[in-house]
N, CA, C and O atoms as a Maestro MAE file, in Angstrom:
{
 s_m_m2io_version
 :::
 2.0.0
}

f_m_ct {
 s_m_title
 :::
 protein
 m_atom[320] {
  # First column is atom index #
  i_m_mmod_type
  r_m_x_coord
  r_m_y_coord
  r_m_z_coord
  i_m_residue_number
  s_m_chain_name
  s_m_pdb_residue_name
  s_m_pdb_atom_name
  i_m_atomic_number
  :::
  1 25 219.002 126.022 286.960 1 A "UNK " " N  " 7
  2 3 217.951 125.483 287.789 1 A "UNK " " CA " 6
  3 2 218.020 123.952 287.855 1 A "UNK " " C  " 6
  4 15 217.534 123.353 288.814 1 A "UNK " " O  " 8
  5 25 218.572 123.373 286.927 2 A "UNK " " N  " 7
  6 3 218.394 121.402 286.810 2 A "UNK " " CA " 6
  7 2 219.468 121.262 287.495 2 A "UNK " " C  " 6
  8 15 219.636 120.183 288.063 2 A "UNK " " O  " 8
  9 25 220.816 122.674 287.661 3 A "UNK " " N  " 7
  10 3 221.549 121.691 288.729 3 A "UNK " " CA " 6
  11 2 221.292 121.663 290.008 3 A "UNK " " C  " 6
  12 15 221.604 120.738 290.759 3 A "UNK " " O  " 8
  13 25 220.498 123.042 290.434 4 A "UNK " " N  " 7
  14 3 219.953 122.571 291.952 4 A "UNK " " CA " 6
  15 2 218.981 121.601 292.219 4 A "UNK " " C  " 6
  16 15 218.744 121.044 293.291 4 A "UNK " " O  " 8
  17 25 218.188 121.389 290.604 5 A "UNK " " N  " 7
  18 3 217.555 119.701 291.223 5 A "UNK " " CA " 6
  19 2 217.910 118.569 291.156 5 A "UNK " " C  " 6
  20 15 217.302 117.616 291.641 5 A "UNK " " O  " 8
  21 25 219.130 118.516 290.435 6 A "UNK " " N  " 7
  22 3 220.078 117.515 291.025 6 A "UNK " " CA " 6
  23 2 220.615 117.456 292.322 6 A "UNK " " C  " 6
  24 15 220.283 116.750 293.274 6 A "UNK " " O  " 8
  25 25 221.407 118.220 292.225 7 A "UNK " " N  " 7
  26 3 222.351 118.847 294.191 7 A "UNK " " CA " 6
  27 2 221.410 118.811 295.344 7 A "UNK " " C  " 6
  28 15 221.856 118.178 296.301 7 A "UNK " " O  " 8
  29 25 220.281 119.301 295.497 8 A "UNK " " N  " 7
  30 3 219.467 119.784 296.371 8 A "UNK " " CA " 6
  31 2 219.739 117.675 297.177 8 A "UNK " " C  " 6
  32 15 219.897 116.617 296.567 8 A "UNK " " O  " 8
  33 25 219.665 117.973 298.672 9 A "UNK " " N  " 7
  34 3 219.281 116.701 299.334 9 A "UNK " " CA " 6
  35 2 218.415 117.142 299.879 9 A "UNK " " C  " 6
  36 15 218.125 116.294 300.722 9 A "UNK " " O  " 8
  37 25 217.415 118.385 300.022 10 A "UNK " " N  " 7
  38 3 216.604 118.251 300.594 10 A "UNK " " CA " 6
  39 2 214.723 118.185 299.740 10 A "UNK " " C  " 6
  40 15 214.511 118.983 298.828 10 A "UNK " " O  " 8
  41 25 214.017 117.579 300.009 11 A "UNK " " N  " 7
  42 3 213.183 116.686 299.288 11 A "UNK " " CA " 6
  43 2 212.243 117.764 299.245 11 A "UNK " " C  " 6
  44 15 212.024 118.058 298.070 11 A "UNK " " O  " 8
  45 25 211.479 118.604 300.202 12 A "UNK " " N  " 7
  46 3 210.606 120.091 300.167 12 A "UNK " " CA " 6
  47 2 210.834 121.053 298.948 12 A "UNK " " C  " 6
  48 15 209.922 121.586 298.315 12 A "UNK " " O  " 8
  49 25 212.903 121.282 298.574 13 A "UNK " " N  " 7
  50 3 213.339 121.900 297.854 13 A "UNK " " CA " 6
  51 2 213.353 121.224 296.380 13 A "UNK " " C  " 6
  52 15 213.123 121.774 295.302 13 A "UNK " " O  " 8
  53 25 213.552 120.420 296.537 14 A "UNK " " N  " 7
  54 3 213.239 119.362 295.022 14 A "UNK " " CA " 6
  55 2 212.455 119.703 294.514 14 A "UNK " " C  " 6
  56 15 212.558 120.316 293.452 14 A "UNK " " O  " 8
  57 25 210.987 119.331 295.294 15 A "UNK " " N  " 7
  58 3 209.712 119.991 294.915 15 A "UNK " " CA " 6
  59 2 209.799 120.993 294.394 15 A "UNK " " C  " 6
  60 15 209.759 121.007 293.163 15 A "UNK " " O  " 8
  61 25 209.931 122.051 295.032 16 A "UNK " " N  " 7
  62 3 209.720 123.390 294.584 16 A "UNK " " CA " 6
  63 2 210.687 123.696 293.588 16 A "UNK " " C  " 6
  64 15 210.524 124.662 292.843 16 A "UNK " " O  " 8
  65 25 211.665 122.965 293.516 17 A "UNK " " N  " 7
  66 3 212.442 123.292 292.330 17 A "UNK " " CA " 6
  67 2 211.948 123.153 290.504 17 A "UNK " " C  " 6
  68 15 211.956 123.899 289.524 17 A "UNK " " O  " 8
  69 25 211.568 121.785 290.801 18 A "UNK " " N  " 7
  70 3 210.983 120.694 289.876 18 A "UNK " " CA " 6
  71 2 209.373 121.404 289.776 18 A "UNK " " C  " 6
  72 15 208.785 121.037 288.759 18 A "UNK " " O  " 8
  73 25 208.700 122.207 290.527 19 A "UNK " " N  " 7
  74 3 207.994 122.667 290.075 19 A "UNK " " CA " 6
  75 2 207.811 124.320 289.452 19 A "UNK " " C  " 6
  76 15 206.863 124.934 288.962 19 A "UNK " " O  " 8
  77 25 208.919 124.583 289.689 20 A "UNK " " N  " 7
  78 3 208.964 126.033 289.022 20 A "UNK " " CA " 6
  79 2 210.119 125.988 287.876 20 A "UNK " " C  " 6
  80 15 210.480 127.019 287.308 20 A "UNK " " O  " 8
  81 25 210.729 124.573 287.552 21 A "UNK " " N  " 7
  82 3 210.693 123.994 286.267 21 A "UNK " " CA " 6
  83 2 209.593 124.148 285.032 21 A "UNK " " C  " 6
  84 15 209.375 124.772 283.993 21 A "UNK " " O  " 8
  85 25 208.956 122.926 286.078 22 A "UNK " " N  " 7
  86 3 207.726 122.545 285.016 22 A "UNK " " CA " 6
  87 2 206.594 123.602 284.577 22 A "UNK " " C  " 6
  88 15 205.644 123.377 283.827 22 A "UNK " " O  " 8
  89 25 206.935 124.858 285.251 23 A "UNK " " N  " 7
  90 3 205.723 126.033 285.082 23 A "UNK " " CA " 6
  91 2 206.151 127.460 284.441 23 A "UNK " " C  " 6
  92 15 205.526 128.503 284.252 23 A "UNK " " O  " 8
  93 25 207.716 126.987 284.146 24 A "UNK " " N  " 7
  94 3 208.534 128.072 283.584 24 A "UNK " " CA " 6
  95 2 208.492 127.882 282.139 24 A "UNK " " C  " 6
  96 15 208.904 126.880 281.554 24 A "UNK " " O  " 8
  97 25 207.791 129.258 281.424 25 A "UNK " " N  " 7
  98 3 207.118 128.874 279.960 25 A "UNK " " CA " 6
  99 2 209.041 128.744 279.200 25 A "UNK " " C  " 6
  100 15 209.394 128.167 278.171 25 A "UNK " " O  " 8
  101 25 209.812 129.447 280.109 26 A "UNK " " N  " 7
  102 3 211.247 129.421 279.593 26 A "UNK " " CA " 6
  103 2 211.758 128.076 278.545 26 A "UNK " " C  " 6
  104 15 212.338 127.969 277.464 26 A "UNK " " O  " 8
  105 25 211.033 126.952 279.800 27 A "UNK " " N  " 7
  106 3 211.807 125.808 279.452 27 A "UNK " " CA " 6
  107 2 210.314 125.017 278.323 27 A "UNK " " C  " 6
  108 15 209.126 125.304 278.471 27 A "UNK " " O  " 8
  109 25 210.764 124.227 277.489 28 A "UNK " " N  " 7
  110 3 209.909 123.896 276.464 28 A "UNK " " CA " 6
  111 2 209.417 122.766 276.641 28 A "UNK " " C  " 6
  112 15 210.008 121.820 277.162 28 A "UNK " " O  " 8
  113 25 207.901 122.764 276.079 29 A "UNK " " N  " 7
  114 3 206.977 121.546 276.550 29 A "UNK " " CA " 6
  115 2 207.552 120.246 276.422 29 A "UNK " " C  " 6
  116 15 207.351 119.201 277.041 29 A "UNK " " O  " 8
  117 25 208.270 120.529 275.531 30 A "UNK " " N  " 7
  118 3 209.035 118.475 275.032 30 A "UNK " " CA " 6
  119 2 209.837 118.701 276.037 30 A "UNK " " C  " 6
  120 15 210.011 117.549 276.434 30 A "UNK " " O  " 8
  121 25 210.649 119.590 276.955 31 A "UNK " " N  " 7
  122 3 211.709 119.083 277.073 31 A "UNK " " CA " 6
  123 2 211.296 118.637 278.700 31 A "UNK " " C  " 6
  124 15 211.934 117.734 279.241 31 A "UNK " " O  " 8
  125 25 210.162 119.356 279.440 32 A "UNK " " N  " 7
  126 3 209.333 118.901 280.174 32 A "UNK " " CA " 6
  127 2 208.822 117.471 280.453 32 A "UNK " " C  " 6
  128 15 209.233 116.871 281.446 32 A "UNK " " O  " 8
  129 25 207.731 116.775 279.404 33 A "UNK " " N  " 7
  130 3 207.495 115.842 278.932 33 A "UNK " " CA " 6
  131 2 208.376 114.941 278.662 33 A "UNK " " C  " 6
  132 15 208.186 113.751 278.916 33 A "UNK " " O  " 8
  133 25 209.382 115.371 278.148 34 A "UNK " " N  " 7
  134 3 210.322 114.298 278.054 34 A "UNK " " CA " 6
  135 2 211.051 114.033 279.600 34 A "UNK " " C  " 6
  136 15 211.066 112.835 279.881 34 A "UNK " " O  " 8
  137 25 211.507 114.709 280.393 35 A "UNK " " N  " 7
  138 3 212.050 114.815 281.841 35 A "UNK " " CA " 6
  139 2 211.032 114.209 282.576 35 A "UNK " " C  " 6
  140 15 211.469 113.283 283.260 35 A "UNK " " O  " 8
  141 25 209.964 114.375 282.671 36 A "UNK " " N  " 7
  142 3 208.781 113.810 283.692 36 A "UNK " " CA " 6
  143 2 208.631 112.323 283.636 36 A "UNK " " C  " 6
  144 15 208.635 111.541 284.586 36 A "UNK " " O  " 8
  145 25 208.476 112.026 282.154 37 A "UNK " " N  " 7
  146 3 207.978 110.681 281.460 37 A "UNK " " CA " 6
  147 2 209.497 109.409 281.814 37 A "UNK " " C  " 6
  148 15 209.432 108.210 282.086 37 A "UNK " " O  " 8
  149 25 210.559 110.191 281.679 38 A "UNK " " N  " 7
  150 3 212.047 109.202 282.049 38 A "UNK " " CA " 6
  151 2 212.883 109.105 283.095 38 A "UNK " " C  " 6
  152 15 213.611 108.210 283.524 38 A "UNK " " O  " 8
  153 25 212.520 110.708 283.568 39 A "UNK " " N  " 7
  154 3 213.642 110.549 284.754 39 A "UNK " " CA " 6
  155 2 213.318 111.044 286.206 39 A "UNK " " C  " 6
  156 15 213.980 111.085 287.243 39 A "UNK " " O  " 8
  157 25 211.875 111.451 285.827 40 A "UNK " " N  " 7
  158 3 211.466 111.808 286.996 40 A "UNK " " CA " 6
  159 2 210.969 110.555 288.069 40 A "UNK " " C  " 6
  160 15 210.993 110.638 289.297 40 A "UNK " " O  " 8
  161 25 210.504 109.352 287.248 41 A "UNK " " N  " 7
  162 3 209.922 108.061 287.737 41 A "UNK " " CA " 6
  163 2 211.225 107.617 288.255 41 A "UNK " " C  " 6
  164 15 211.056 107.058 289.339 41 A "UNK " " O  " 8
  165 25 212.619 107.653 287.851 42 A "UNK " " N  " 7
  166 3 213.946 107.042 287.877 42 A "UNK " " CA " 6
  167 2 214.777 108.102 289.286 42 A "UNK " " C  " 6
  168 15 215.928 107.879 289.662 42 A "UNK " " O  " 8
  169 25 213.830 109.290 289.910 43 A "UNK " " N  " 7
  170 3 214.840 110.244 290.217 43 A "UNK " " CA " 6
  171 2 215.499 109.536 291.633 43 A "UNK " " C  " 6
  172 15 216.284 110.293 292.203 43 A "UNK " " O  " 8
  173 25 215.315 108.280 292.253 44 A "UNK " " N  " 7
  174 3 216.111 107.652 293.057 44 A "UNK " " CA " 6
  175 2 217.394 107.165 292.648 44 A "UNK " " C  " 6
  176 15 218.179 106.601 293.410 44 A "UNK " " O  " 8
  177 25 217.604 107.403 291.367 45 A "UNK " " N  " 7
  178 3 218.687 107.104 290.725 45 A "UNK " " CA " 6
  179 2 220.071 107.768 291.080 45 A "UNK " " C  " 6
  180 15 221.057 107.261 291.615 45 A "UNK " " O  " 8
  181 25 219.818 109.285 290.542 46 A "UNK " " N  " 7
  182 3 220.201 110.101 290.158 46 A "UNK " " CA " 6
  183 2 219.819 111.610 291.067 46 A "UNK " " C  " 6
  184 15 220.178 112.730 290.702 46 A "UNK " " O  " 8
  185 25 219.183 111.372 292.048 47 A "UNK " " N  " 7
  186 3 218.875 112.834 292.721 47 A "UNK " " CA " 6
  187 2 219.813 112.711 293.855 47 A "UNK " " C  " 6
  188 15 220.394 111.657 294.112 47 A "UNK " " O  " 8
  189 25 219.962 113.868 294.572 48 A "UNK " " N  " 7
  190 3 220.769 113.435 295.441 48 A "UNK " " CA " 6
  191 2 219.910 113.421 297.079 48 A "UNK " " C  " 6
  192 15 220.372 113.393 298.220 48 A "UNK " " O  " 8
  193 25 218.931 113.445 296.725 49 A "UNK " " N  " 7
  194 3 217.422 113.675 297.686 49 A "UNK " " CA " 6
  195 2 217.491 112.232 298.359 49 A "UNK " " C  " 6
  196 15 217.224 112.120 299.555 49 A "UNK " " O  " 8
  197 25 217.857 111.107 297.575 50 A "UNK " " N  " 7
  198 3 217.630 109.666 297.845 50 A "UNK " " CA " 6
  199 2 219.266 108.848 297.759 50 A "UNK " " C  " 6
  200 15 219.509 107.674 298.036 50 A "UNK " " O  " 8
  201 25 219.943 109.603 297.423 51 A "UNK " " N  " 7
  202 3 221.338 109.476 297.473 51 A "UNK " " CA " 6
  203 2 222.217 109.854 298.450 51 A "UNK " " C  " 6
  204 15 223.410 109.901 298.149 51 A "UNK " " O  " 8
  205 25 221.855 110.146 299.610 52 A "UNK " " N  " 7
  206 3 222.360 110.828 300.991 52 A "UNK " " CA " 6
  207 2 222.646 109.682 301.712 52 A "UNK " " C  " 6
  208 15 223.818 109.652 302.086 52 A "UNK " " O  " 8
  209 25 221.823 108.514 302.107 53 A "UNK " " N  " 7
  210 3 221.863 107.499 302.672 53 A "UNK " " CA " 6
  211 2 222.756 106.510 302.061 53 A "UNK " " C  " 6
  212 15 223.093 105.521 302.712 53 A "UNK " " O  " 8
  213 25 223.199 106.713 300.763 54 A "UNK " " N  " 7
  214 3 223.558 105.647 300.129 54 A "UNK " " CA " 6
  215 2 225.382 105.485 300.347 54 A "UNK " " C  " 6
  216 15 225.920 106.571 300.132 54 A "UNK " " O  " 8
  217 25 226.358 104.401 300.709 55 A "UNK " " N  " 7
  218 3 227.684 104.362 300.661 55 A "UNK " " CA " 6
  219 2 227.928 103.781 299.130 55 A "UNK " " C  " 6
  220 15 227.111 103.630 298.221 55 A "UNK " " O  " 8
  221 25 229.230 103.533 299.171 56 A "UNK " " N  " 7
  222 3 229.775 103.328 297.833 56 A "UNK " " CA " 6
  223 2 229.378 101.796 297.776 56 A "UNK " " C  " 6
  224 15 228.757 101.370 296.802 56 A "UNK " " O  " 8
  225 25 229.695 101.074 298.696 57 A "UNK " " N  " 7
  226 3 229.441 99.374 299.099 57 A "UNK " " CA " 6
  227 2 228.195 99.175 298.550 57 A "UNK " " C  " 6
  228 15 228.239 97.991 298.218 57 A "UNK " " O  " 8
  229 25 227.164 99.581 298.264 58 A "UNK " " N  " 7
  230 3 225.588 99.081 298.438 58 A "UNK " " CA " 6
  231 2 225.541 99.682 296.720 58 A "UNK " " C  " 6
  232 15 224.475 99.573 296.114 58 A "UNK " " O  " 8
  233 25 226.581 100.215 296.124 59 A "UNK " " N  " 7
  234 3 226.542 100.702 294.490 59 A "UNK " " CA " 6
  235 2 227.166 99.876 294.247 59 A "UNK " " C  " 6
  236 15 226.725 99.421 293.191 59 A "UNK " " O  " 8
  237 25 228.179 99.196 294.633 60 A "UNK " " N  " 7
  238 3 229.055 98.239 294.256 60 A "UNK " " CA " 6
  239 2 228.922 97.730 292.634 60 A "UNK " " C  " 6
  240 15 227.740 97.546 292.341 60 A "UNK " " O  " 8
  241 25 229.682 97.514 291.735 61 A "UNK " " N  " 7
  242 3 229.381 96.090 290.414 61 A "UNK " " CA " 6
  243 2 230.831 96.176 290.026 61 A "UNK " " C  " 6
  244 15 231.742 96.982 290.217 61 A "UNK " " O  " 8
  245 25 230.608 94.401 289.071 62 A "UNK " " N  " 7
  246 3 231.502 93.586 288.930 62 A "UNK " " CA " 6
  247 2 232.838 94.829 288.181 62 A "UNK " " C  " 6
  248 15 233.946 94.731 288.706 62 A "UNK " " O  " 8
  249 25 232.730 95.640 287.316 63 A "UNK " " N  " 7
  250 3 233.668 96.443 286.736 63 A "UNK " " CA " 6
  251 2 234.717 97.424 288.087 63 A "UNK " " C  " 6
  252 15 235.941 97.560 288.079 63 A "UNK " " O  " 8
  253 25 233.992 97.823 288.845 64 A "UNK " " N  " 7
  254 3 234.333 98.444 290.203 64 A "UNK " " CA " 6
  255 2 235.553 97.481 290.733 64 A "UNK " " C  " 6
  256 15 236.780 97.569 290.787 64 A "UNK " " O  " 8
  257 25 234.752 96.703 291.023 65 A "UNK " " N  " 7
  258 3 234.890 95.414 292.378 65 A "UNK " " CA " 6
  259 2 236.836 94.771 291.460 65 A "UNK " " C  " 6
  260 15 237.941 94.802 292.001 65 A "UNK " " O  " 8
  261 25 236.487 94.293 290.035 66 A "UNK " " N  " 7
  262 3 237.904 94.058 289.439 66 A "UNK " " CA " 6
  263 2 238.934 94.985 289.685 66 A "UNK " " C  " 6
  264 15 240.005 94.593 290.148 66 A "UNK " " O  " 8
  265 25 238.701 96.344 289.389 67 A "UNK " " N  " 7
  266 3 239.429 97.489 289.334 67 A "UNK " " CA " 6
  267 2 240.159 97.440 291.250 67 A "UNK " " C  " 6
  268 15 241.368 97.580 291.434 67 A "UNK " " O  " 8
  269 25 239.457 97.287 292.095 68 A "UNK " " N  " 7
  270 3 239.901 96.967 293.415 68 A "UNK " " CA " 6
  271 2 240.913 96.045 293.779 68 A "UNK " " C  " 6
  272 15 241.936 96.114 294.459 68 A "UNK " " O  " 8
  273 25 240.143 94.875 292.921 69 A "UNK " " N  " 7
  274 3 241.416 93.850 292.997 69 A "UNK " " CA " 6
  275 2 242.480 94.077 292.126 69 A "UNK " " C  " 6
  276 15 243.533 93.704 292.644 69 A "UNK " " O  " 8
  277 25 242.629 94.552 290.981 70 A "UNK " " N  " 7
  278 3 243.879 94.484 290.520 70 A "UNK " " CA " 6
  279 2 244.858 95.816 290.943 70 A "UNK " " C  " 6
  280 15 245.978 95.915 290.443 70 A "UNK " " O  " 8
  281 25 244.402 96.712 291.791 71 A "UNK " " N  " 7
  282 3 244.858 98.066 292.172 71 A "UNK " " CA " 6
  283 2 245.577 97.000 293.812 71 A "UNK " " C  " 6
  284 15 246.760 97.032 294.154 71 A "UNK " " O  " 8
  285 25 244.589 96.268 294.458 72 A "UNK " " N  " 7
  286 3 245.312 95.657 295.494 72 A "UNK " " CA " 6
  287 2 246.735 94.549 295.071 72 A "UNK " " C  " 6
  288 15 247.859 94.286 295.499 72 A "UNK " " O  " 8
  289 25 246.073 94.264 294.273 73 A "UNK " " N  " 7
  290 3 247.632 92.737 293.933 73 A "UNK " " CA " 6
  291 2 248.629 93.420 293.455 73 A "UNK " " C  " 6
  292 15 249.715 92.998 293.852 73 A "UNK " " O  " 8
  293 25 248.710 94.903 292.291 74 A "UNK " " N  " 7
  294 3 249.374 96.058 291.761 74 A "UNK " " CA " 6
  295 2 250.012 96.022 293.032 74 A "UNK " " C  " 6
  296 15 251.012 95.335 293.240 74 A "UNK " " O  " 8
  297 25 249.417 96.807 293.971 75 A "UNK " " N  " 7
  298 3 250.331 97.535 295.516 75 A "UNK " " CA " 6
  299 2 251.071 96.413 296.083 75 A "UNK " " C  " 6
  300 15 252.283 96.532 295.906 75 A "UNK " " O  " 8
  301 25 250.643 95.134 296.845 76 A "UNK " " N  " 7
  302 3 250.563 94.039 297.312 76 A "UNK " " CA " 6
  303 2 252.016 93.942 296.697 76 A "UNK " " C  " 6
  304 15 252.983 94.303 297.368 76 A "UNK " " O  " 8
  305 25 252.131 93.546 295.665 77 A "UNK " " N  " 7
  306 3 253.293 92.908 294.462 77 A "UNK " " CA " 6
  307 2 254.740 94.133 294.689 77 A "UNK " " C  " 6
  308 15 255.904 93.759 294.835 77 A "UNK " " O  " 8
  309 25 254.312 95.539 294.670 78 A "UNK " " N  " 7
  310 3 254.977 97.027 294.452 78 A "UNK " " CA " 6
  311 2 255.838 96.706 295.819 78 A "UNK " " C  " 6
  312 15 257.063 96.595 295.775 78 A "UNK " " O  " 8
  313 25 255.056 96.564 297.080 79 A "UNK " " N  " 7
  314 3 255.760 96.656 298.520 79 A "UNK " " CA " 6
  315 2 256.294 95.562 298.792 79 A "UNK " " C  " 6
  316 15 257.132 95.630 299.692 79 A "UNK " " O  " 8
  317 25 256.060 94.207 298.185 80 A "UNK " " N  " 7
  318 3 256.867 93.059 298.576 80 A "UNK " " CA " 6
  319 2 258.459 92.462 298.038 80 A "UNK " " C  " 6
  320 15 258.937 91.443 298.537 80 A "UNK " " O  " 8
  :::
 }
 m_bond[319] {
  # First column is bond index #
  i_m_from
  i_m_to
  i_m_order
  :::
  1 1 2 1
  2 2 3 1
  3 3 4 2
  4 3 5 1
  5 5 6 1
  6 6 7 1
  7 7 8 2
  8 7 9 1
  9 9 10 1
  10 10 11 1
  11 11 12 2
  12 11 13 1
  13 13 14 1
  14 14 15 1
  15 15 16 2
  16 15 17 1
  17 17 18 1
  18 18 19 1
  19 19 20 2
  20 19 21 1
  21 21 22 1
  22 22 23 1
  23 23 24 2
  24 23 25 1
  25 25 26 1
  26 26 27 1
  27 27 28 2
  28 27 29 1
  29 29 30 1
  30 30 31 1
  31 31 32 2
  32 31 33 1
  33 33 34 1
  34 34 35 1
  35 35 36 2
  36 35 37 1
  37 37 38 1
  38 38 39 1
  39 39 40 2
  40 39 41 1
  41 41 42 1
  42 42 43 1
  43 43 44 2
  44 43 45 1
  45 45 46 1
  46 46 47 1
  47 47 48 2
  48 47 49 1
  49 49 50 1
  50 50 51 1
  51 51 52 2
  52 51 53 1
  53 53 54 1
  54 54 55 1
  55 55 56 2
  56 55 57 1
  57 57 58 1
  58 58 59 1
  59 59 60 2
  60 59 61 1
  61 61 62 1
  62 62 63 1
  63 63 64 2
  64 63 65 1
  65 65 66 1
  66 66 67 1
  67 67 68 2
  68 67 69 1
  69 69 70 1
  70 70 71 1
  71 71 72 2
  72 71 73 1
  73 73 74 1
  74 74 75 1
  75 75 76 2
  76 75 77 1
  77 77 78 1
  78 78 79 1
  79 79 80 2
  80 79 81 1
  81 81 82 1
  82 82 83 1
  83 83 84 2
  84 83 85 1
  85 85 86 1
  86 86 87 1
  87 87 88 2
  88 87 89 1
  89 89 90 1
  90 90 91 1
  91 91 92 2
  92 91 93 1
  93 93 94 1
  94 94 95 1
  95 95 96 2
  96 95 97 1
  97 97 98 1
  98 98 99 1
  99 99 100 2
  100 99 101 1
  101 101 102 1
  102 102 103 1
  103 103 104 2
  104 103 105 1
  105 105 106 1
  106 106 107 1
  107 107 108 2
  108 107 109 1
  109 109 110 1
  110 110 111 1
  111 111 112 2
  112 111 113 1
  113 113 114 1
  114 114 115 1
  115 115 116 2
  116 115 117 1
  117 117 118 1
  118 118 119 1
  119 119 120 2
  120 119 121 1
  121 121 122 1
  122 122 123 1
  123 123 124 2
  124 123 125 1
  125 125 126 1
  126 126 127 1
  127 127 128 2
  128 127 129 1
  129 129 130 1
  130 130 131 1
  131 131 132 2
  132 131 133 1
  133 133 134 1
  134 134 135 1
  135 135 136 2
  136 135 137 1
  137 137 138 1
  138 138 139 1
  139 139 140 2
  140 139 141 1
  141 141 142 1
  142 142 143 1
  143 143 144 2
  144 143 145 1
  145 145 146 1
  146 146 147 1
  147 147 148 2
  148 147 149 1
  149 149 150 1
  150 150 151 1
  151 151 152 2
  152 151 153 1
  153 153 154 1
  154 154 155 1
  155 155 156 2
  156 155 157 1
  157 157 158 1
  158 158 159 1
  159 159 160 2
  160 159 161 1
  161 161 162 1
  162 162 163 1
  163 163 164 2
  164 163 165 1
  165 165 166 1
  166 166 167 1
  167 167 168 2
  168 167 169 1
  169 169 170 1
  170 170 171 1
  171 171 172 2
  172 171 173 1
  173 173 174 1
  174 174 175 1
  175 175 176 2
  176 175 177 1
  177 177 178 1
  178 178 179 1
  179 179 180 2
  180 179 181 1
  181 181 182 1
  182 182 183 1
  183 183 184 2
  184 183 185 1
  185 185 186 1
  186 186 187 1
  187 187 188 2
  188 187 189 1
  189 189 190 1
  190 190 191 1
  191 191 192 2
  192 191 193 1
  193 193 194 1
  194 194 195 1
  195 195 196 2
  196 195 197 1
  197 197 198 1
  198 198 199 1
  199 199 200 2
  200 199 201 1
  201 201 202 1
  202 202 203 1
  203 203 204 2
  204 203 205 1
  205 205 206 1
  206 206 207 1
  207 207 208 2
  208 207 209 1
  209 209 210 1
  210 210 211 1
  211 211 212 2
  212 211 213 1
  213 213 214 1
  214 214 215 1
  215 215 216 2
  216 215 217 1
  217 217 218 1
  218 218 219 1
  219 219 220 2
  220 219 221 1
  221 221 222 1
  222 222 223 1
  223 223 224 2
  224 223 225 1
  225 225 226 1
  226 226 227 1
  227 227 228 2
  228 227 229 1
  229 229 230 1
  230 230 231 1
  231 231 232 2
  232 231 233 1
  233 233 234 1
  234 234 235 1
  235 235 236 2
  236 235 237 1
  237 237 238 1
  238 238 239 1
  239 239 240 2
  240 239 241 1
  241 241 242 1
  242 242 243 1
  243 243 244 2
  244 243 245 1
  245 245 246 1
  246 246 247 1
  247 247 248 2
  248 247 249 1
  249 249 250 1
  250 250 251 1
  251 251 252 2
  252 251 253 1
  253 253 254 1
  254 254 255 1
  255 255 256 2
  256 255 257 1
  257 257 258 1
  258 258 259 1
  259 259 260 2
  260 259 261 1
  261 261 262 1
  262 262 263 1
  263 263 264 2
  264 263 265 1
  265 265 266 1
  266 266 267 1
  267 267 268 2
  268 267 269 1
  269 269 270 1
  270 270 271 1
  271 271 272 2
  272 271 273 1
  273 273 274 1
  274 274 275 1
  275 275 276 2
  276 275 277 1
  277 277 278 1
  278 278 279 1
  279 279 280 2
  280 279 281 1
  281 281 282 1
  282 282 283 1
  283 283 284 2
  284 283 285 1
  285 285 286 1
  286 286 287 1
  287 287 288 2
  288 287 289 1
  289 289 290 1
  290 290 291 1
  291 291 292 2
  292 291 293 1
  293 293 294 1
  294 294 295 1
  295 295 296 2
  296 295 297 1
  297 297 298 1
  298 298 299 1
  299 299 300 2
  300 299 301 1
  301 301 302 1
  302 302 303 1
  303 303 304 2
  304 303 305 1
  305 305 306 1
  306 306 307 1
  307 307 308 2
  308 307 309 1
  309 309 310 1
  310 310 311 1
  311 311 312 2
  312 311 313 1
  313 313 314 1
  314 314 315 1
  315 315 316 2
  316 315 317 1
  317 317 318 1
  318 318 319 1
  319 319 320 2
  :::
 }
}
């Protein structure tokens, strides 16, 4: 069930996912509480509900961005 509320892009289904989570005596009160309280406030992070719109460019950071350049000067250097 947590991986379709990850996967899911659609935001109606989230819901209903995330709420028949939170009402399923299956899954345990801490582990509830603990999910609501950290990652549910964060789920633009990590859902893919708010992650549809997003390209790789606008995630961009400095560890990425090096790895680009030295993969370009690598090739650059290989073909010349």
């Amino acid at each position: 069930m947590l991986k379709n509320l990850i996967s899911t892009s659609n935001l109606a289904e989230f819901m209903t996912i995330w709420d028949k989570i939170s009402s399923n005596p299956e899954f345990p009160k801490s582990f509830i509480d603990y999910f609501n309280s950290r990652w549910v406030p964060v789920a633009h992070m990590w859902s893919r509900v708010s992650q549809r719109l997003h390209d790789i460019y606008s995630e961009g950071d400095t560890n990425m961005l090096l790895e680009a350049y030295v993969h370009f000067w690598y090739f650059l250097k290989k073909w010349n």
